[in-house]
N, C-alpha and C positions, 0 to 999 in steps of 0.2 A: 364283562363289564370292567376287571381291573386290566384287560389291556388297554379298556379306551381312555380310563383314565392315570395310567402308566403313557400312554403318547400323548396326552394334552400335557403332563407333565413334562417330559422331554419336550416338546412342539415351546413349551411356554420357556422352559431353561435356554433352548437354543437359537430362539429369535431375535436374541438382544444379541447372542455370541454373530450370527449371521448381519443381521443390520450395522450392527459399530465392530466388532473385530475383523473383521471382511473387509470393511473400508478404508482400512488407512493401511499405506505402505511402511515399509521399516524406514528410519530415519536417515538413514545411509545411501538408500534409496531413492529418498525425495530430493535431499539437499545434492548428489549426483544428476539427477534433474534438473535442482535450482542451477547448477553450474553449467550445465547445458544451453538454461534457456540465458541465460545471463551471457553464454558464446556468441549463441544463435542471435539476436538482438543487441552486439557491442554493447555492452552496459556494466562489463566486467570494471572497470575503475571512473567509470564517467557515465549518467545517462546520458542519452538522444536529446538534441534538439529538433528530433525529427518528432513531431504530433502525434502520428499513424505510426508511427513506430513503438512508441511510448503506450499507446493507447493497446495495441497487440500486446504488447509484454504483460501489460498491469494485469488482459482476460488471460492471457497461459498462467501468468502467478496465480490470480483469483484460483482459476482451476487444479492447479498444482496444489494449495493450498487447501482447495476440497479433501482430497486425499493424503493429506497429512494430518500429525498429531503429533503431539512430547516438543522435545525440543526445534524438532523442523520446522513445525508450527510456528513458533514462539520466532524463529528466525526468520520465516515468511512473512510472517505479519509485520516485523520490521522492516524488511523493502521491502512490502506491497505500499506500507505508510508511508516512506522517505520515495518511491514513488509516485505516488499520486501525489504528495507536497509538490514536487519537481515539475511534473504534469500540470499540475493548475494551475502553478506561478509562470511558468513557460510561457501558458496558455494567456496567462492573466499581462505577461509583459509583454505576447504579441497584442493584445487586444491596445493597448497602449497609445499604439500607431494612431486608431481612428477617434481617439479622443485629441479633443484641439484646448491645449492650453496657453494661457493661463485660465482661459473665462471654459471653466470645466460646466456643460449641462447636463445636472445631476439624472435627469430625465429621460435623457436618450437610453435606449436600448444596450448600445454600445458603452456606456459608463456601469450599468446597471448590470451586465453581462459580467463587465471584466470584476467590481467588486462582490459580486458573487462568488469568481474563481478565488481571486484574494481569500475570502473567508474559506471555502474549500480548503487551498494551501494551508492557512492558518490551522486549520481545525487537525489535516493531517499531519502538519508540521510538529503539534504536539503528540498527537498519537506517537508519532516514529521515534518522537525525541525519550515517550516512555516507556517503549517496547524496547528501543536499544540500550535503555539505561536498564531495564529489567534483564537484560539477556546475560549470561558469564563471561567471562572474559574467552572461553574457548569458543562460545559462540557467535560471539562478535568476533570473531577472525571467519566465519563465513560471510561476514558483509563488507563493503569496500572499507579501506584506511581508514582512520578518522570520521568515520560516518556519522555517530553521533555530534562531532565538532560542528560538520557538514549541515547536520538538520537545525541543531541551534542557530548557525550562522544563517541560513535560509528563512528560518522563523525571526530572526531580528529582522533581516532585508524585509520582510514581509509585514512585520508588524506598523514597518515604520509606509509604506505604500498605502498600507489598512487606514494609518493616520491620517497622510498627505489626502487622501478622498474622503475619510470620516471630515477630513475639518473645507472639503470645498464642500459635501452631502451632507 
């Protein structure tokens, strides 16, 4: 009897070590990966204005970012945000095209689409802009130049788009 509950003891100690220490890589690791994929998808000082392109990288980050923790984490989550900011304003200034202005119809599918992405951007835009202002200055040298600069200046551009349709909508 005290072996069975000698192994439900170890079984209970070593299931948390199994489930969460098992999963996450060393940081050196991931961010060696982040630089990878950041080759593999030119995205090393500039994203894509390619869709499909942007949209592959944001699921290998997501994924990459599964298997991270510490400070990788903390670095991933920064471009995964200032990505999908970039992604959905991209997204949102093609959508642009098939809106006819000045006489904007709030109703169309096509207006209603792209201000959606708008808020998307917006909503990432902050995210990215607080995760890069949380990060240290060593860790911000894993993300591109002035990125932080980058995502505020993307959230004004944005903010003020949000307006120009808040005040035709």
């Amino acid at each position: 009897m005290a072996n069975g509950k000698l192994f439900v003891l170890v079984a209970l100690f070593a299931l948390p070590l199994v489930l969460f220490g098992c999963t996450t890589q060393s940081d050196e690791k991931i961010l060696l990966q982040f630089a990878t994929l950041q080759a593999k998808y030119s995205v090393n000082e500039n994203f894509s204005t390619s869709q499909s392109t942007m949209n592959t990288y944001i699921s290998a980050l997501a994924e990459l970012r599964g298997k991270s923790g510490g400070s990788a984490a903390k670095i991933i989550d920064a471009e995964l945000y200032s990505t999908k900011t970039f992604y959905y304003y991209n997204k949102a200034l093609a959508e642009q095209t098939a809106v006819s202005y000045p006489d904007v119809v709030c109703s169309l599918k096509e207006v209603k689409s792209l201000m959606a992405d708008i808020d998307l951007s917006a909503s990432y835009a902050q995210k990215a802009t607080n995760a890069i202002s949380a990060l240290s200055d060593t860790e911000k040298l894993k993300l591109r130049a002035n990125q932080l600069e980058m995502m505020e200046n993307y959230l004004d551009q944005i903010l003020k788009t949000k307006k120009f349709y808040d005040g035709k909508c």
